[in-house]
C-alpha positions in Angstrom: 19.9 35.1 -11.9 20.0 31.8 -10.7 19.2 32.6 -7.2 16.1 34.5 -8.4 14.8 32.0 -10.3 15.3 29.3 -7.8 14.1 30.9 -4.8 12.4 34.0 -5.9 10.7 34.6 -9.0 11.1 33.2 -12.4 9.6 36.0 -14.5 12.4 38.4 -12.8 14.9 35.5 -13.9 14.1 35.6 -16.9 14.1 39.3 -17.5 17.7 39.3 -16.1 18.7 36.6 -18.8 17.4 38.6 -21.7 19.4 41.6 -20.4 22.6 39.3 -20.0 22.3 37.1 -22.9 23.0 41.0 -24.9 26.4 41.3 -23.4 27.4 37.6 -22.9 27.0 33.9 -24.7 24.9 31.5 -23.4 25.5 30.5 -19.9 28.9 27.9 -19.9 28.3 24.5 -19.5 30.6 24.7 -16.8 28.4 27.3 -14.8 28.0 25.6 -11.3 25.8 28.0 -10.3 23.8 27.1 -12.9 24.1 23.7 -12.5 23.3 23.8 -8.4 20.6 25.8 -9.4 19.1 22.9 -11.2 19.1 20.4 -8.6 17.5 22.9 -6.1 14.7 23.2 -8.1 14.5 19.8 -8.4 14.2 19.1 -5.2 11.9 21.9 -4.2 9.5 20.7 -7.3 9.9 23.9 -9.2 9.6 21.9 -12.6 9.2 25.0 -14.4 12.0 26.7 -13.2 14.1 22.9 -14.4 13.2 23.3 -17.6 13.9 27.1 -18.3 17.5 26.8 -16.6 18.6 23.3 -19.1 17.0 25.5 -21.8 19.4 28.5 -21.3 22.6 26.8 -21.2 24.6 24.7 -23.4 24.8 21.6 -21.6 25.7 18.6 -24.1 24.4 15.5 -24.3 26.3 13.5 -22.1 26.3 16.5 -19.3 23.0 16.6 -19.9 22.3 12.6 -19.3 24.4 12.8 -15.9 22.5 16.2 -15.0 19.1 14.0 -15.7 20.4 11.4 -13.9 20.8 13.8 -10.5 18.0 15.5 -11.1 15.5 12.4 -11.0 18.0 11.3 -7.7 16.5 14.7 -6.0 13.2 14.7 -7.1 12.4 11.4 -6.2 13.9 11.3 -2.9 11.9 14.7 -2.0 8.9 13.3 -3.6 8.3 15.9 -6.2 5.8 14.1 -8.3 6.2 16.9 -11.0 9.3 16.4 -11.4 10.3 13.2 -11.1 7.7 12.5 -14.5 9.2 14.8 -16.5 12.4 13.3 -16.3 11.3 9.7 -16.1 11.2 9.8 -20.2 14.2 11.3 -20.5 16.2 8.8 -18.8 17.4 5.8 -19.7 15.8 1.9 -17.7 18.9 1.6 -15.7 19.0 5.1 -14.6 15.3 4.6 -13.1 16.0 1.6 -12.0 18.8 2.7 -9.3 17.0 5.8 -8.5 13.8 3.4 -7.5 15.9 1.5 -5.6 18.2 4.1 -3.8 16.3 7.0 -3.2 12.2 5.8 -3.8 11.8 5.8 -0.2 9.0 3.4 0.0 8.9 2.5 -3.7 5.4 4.7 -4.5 7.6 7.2 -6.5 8.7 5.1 -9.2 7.1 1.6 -9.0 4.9 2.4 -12.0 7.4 3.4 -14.5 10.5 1.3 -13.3 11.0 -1.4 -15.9 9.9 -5.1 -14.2 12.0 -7.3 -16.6 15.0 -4.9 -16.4 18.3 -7.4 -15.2 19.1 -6.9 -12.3 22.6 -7.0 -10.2 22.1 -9.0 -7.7 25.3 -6.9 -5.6 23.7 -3.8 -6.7 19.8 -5.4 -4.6 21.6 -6.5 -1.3 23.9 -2.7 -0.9 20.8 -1.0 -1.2 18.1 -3.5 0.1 20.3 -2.4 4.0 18.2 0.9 3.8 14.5 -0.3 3.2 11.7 0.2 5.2 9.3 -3.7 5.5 7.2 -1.8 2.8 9.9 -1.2 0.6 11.4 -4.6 0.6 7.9 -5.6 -0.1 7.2 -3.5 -3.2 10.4 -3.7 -4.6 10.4 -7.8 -4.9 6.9 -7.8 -6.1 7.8 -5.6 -8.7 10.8 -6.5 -10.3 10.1 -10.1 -12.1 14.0 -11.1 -11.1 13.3 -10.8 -7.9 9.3 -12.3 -7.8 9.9 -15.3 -9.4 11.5 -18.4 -7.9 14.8 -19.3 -8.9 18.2 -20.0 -8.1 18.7 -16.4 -8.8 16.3 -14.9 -6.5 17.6 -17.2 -3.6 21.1 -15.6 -4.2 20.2 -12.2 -3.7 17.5 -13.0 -0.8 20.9 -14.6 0.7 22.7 -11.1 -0.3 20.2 -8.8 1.0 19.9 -10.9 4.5 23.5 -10.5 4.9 23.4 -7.0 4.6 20.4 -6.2 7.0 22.0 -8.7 9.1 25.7 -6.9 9.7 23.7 -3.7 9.3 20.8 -4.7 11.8 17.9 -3.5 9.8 15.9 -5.2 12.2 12.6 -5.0 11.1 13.1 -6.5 7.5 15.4 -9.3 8.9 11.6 -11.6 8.9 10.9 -10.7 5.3 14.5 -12.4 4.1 13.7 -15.5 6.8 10.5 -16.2 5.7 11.9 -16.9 2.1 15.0 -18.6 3.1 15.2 -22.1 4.4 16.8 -22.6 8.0 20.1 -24.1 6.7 20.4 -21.3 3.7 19.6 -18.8 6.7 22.4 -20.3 9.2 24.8 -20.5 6.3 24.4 -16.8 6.3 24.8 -16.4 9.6 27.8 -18.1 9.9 29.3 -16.7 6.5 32.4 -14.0 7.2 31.2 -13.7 10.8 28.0 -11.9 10.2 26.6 -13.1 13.3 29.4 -11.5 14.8 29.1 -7.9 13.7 25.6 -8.0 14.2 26.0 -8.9 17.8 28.6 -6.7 18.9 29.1 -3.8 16.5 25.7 -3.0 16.4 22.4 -5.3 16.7 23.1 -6.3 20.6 20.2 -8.3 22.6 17.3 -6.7 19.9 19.0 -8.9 17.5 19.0 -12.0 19.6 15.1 -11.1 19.7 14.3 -10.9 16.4 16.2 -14.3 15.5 14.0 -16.0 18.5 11.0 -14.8 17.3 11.8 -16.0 14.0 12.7 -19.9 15.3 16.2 -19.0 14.9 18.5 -20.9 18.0 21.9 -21.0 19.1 23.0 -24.5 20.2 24.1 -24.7 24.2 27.5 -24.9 23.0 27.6 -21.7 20.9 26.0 -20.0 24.1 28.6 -21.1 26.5 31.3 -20.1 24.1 29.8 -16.7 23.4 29.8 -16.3 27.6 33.2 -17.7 28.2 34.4 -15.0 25.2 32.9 -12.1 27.1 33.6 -13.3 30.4 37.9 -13.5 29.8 37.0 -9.8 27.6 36.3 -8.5 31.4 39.2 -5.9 31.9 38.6 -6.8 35.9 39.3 -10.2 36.5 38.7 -9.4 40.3 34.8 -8.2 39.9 32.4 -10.2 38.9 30.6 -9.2 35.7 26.5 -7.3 36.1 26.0 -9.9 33.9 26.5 -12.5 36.6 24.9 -10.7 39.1 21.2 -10.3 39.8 20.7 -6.6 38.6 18.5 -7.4 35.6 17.6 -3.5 35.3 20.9 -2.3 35.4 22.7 -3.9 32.5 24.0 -0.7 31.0 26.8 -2.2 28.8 25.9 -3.8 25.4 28.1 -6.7 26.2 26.3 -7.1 29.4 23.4 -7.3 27.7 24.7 -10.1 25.3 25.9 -12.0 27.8 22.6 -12.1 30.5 20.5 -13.0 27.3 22.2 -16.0 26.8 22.6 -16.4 30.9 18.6 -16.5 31.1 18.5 -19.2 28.4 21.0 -21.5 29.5 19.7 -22.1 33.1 20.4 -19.2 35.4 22.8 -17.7 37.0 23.7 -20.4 39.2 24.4 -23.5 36.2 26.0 -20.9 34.0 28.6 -19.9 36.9 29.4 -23.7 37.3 29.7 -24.3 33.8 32.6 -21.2 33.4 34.1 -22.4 36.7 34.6 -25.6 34.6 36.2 -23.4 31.8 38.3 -21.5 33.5 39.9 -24.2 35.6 41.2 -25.9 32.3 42.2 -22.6 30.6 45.0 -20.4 30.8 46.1 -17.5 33.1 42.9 -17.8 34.6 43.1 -18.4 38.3 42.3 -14.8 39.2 38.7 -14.8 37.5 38.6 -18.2 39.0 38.6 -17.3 41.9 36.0 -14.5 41.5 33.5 -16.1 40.4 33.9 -19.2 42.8 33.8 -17.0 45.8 30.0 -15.7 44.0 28.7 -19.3 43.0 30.3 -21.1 46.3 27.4 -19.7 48.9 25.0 -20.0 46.2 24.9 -24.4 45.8 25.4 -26.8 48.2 28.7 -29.1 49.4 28.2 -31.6 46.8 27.5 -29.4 44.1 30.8 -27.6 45.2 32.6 -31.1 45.0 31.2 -31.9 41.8 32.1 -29.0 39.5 
């Protein structure tokens, strides 16, 4: 009966539910069928088909709330208009408010009817905010009046939500959280539980390095040289000289690689940046082999009294 009414034909549906309801009580709150039928429809748009299956059964009022609750989820991430404003009045602020900001894909679904002075949890912005489009972002902080307003509020959860695209590389709304932020706030995030660090090597690579150019954002010489020297000693073998370090700008397959000749190109070349790990390495430990390596590269490369120098 459920099938037919969900994916068939809800006159037949209903027919079969007269001739059931003769020989059985109404359908159990428990029915799963029943319950599954109600989010298909849901997501397909069939509002009328919704509303005759939560009319038929015995859900109570707390069922009912949470079957509301997934039902608005569905609709509104499948866009079924329908749908999504019949439920809206049955629902409670809060329950809007996370479907807006979970599953409104680019925040046209719900933006009208969310609640603009609702509180807001900041936590609850910055785990979600990882999963908006530019557009989204947008919409949602010119909506909610938390988040519009200037205060030491909103600066908290810009801070929260730049984190989160930052370890999550949601590249393209990294400029919306800059833009607000000033550069130390920005750095302090940056810096804070070694987000720069997860967005570098877990997942944002040389596109990340990009985006924070782009956006005025600099590493210091220093923090360059260390982030080389790191990746240079993390070289499994010591006897080969990194891509990195070689002139094969088109074949830098390896993420790291990539890393590595991004700073390389900023910090002088391949020529200073050899000399300045030659300087490294001779002062560090268990590193003779690489040493050697990359001397034998940089040694043809400069002339006798660069050689005696470094």
């Amino acid at each position: 009966m459920m099938y037919v009414a969900t994916y068939s034909d809800l006159e037949i549906a209903k027919w079969l539910h007269s001739v059931l309801v003769c020989l059985h009580p109404k359908v159990s709150t428990y029915d799963h069928g029943l319950i599954n039928a109600v989010y298909s429809a849901s997501q397909k748009g069939s509002l009328d088909v919704v509303q005759w299956l939560l009319q038929i059964s015995d859900v109570d009022n707390t069922e009912l709330t949470y079957v509301q609750t997934v039902c608005l989820n569905l609709a509104t991430g499948a866009r079924q208009r329908d749908v999504v404003d019949w439920i809206v009045p049955r629902v409670s602020p809060t329950t809007i408010l996370h479907a807006y900001l979970l599953y409104d894909m680019d925040g046209s679904m719900l933006s009208a009817v969310v609640d603009p002075n609702i509180d807001i949890e900041g936590q609850l912005v910055s785990r979600y905010a990882r999963n908006w489009s530019f557009e989204k972002t947008q919409i949602v902080f010119d909506t909610l009046a938390l988040l519009k307003q200037p205060s030491s509020i909103r600066t908290v959860i810009l801070k929260q939500c730049l984190f989160e695209v930052i370890t999550h590389t949601q590249l393209e709304t990294i400029p919306y959280y800059v833009k607000r932020l000033t550069a130390d706030e920005v750095r302090e995030i940056l810096y804070k539980d070694r987000a720069m660090h997860v967005a570098l090597y877990r997942h944002g690579g040389d596109a990340m390095l990009d985006v924070l150019e782009a956006l005025d954002i600099h590493f210091s010489n220093d923090e360059m040289d260390d982030q080389m020297y790191t990746i240079l000693r993390q070289t499994s073998n010591k006897k080969r000289v990194p891509m990195w370090l070689q002139q094969v700008d088109d074949q830098l397959e390896s993420f790291m690689d990539r890393i590595a000749h991004w700073f390389l190109k900023r910090r002088g070349g391949r020529v200073a940046v050899l000399g300045r790990l030659l300087v490294r390495l001779a002062h560090g430990k268990k590193t003779i082999v690489q040493f050697n390596t990359l001397f034998r590269a940089w040694s043809p490369l400069v002339n006798e009294a660069e050689r005696i120098r470094v």
